[in-house]
C-alpha positions as CSV (number, residue, x, y, z in Angstrom):
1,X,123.3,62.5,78.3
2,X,121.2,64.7,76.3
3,X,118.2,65.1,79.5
4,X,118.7,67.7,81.6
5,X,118.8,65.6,85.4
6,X,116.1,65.7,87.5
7,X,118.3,65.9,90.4
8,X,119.4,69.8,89.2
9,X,115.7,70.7,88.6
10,X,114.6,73.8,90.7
11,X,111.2,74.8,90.8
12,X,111.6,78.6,92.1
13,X,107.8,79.2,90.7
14,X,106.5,76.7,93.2
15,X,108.4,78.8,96.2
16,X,106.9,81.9,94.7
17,X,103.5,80.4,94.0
18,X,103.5,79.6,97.9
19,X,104.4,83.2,98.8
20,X,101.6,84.7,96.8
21,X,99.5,82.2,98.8
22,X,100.6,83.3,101.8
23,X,100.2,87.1,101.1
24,X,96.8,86.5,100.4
25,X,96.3,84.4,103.0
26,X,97.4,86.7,105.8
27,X,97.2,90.4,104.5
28,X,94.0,89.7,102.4
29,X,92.3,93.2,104.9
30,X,95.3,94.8,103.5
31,X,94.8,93.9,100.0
32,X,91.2,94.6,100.6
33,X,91.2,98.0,101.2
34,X,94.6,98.9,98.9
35,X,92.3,97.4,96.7
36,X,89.1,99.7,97.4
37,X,91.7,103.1,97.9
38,X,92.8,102.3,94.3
39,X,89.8,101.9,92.5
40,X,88.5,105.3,94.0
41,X,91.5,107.0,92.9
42,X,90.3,105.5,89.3
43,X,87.1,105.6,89.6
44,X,87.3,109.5,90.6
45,X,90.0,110.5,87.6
46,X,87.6,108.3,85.2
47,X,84.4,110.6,86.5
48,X,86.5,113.5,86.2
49,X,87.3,112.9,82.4
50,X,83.6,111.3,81.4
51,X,82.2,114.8,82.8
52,X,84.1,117.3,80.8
53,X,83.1,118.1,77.2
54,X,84.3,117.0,74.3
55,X,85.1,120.0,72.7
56,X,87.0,121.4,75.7
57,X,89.6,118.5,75.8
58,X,90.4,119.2,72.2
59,X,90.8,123.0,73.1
60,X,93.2,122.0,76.0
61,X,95.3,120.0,74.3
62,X,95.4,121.9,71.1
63,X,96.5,124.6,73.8
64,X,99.1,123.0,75.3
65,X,100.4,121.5,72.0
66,X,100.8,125.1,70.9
67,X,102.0,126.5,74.2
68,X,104.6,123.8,74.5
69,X,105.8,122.7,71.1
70,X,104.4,124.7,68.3
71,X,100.7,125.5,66.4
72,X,101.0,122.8,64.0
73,X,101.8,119.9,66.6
74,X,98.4,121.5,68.3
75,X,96.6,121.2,65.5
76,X,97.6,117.9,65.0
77,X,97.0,116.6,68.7
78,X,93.3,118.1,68.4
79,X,93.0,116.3,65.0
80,X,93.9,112.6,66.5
81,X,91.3,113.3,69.3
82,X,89.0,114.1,67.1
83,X,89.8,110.8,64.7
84,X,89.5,109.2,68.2
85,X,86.1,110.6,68.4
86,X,84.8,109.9,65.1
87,X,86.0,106.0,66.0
88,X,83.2,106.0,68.6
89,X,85.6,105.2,71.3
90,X,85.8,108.9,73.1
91,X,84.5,107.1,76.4
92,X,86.9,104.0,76.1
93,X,89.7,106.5,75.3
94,X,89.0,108.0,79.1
95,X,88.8,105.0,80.8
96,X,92.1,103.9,79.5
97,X,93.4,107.5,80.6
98,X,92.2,107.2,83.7
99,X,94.2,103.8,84.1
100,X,97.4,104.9,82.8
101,X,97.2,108.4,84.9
102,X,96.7,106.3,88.5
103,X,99.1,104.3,86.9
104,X,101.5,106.6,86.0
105,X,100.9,108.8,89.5
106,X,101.2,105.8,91.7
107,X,104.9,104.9,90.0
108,X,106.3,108.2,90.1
109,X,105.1,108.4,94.6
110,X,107.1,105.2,94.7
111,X,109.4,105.2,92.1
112,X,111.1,109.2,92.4
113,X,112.0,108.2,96.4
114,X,113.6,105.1,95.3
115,X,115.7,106.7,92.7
116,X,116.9,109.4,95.3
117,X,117.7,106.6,98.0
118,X,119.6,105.0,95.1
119,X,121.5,108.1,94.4
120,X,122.6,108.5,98.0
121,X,123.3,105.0,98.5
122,X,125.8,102.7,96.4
123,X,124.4,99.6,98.5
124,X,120.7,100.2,97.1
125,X,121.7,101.3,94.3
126,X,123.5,97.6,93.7
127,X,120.8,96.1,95.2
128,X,117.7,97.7,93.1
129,X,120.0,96.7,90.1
130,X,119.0,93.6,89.1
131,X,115.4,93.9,90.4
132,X,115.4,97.1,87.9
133,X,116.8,94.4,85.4
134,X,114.2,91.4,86.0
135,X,111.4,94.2,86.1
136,X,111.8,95.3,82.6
137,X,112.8,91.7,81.3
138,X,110.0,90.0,82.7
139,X,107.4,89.0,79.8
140,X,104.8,91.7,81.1
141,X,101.7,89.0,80.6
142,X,103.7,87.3,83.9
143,X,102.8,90.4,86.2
144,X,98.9,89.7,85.3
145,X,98.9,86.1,87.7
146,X,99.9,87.5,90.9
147,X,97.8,90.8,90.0
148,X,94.7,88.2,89.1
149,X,95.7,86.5,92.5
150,X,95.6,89.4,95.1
151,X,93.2,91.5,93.7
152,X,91.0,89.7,91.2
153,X,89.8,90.9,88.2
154,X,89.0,94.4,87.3
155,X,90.7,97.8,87.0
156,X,92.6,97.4,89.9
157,X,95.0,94.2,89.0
158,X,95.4,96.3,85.9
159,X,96.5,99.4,87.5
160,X,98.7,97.1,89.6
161,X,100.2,95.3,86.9
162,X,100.8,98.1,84.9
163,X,102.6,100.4,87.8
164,X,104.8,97.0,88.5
165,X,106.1,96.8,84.7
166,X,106.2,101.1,84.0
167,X,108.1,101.7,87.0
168,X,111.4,101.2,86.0
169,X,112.6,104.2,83.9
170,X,110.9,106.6,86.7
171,X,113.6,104.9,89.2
172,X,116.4,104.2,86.8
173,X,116.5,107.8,85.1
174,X,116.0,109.8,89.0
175,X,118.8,107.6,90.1
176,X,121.0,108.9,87.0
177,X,119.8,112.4,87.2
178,X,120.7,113.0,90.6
179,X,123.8,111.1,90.5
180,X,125.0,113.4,87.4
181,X,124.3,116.6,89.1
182,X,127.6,118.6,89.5
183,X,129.6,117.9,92.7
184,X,130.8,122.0,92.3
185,X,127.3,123.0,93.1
186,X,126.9,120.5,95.9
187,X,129.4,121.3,98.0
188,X,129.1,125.1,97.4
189,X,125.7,124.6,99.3
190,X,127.3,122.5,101.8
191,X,129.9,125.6,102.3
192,X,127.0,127.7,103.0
193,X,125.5,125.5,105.5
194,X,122.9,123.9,103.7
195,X,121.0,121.2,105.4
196,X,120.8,118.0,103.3
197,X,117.6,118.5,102.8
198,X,117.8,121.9,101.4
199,X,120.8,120.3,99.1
200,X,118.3,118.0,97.6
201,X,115.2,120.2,97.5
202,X,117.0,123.6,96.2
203,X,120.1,122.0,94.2
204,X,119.6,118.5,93.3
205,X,116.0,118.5,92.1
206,X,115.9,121.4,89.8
207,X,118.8,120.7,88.3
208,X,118.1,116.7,87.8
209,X,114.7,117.5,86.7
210,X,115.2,117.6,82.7
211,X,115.8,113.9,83.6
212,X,113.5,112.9,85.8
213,X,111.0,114.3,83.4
214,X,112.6,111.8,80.6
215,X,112.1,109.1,83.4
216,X,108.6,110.1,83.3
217,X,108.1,110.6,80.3
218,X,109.1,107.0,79.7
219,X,107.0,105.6,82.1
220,X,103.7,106.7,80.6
221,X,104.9,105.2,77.5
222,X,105.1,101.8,79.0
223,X,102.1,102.1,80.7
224,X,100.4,102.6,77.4
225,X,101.9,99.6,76.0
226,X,100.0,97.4,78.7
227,X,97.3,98.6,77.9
228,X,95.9,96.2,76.0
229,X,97.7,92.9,78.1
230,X,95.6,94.9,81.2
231,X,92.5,94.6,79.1
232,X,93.0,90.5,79.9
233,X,92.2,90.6,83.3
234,X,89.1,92.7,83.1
235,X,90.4,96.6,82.6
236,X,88.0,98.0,80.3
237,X,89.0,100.7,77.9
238,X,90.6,100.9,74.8
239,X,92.6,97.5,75.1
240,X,89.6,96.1,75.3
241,X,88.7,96.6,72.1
242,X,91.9,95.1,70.8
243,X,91.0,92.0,72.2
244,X,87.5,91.6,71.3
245,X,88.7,92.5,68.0
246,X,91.1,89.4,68.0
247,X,88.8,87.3,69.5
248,X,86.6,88.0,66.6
249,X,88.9,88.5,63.6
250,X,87.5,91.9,63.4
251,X,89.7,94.0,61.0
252,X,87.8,97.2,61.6
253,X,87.5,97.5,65.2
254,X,91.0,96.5,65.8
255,X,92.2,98.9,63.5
256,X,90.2,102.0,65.3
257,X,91.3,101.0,68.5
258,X,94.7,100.3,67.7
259,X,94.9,103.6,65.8
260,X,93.0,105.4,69.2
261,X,95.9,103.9,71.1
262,X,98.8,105.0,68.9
263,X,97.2,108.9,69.0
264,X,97.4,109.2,72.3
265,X,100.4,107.5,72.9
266,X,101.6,109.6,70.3
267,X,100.3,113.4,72.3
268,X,101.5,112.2,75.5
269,X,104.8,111.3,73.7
270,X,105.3,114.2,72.5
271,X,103.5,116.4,75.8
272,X,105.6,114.9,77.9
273,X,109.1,115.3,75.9
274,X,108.2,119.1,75.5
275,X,107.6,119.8,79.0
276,X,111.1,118.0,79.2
277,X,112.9,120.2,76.9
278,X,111.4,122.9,78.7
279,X,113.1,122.0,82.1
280,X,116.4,121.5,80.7
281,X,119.2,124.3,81.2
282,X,120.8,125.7,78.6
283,X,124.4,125.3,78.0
């Protein structure tokens, strides 16, 4: 009495095990060159970053720190960097940039649409539910097999399993924000003769954005906490450190890296929530 029966056991991971198969079995061209596209895009953003100076990404962010929150949260942004630089990890800092930015890019194309379809329709909206749920439960070392699977290692399973588990809050928080904008203001455009395209474009958008941007905003956060579970399946960057740190019980190099990932966490925290309060409307 105290076994769980055989006869109740279900084995869902062998059905989706299969399934993976199969995709890779019949759309391996496509995965192929989705594959390739990405790691342009990566490539490209990572060349971009190697090539400018130093000195001049200190300047720009102490500049925008200034411009967007205040001189001391500049000086403090340009201070981390530089910590970050002193580390000897200025290069690994870039490539883990340009992982979270495609990252980050590739879940806002997918995941702002999804949110608006969500917002016009109660039936996706109940349907993306739960998926939204398992998404963001999911242990986030799970999205790393079928990543490993389809595309192999490298950059590109990272980027993939990254977008999969940042998603979420892009969809979740457009959703919100366009469901919350005021039904006045909407039908006063439809009174006018607004298309509902020019609704969403001219009404609903700048008025949801304060939201949207929290939705981003949370999304580059969790695609800087896989950063180091990408490093796993071969993304190099700062998470690599981590684990070659762990794998040696190296006190000092994990501590660098793990302080390199927490300062930039910290800016684009911070960036991003500023921008956000920027957007919003006042009352």
């Amino acid at each position: 009495m105290n076994t769980f029966p055989d006869i109740l056991k279900i084995e869902i991971g062998k059905y989706v095990d299969v399934f993976v198969k199969y995709l890779v079995r019949n759309f391996s061209d496509f995965f192929d060159a989705l594959k390739q596209g990405i790691l342009w895009v990566v490539q490209n953003i990572e060349l971009i970053l190697q090539w400018l100076p130093w000195w001049l990404v200190i300047i720009g962010v102490f500049l925008l720190g200034w411009r967007i929150n205040k001189l001391s949260s500049g000086i403090i942004y340009s201070a981390m960097l530089l910590c970050i630089g002193s580390f000897g990890l200025w290069s690994l800092m870039m490539s883990t940039l340009a992982i979270v930015v495609t990252s980050v890019v590739i879940s806002l194309l997918i995941g702002i649409p999804i949110g608006i379809l969500m917002a016009y329709s109660d039936k996706a909206e109940m349907m993306m539910k739960p998926i939204l749920d398992g998404m963001q439960t999911m242990p986030s070392f799970v999205y790393l097999i079928p990543a490993v699977i389809i595309f192999r290692m490298g950059k590109v399973p990272g980027v993939f399993a990254t977008t999969i588990y940042a998603i979420a809050p892009a969809i979740r928080l457009t959703n919100l924000a366009i469901r919350g904008v005021s039904k006045e203001m909407v039908e006063a455009a439809n009174s006018f003769g607004a298309s509902r395209w020019q609704i969403l474009l001219r009404v609903e958008l700048p008025q949801a954005l304060p939201t949207i941007m929290t939705g981003i905003n949370q999304t580059t956060m969790m695609a800087m906490a896989m950063v180091v579970i990408a490093s796993m399946i071969g993304a190099k960057g700062l998470g690599s450190e981590v684990l070659i740190a762990i794998n040696r019980i190296d006190i000092a190099k994990g501590t660098e890296a793990g302080l390199a990932i927490v300062f930039i966490a910290i800016i684009m925290d911070r960036l991003t929530q500023g921008i956000a309060e920027r957007f919003k409307i006042p009352k």
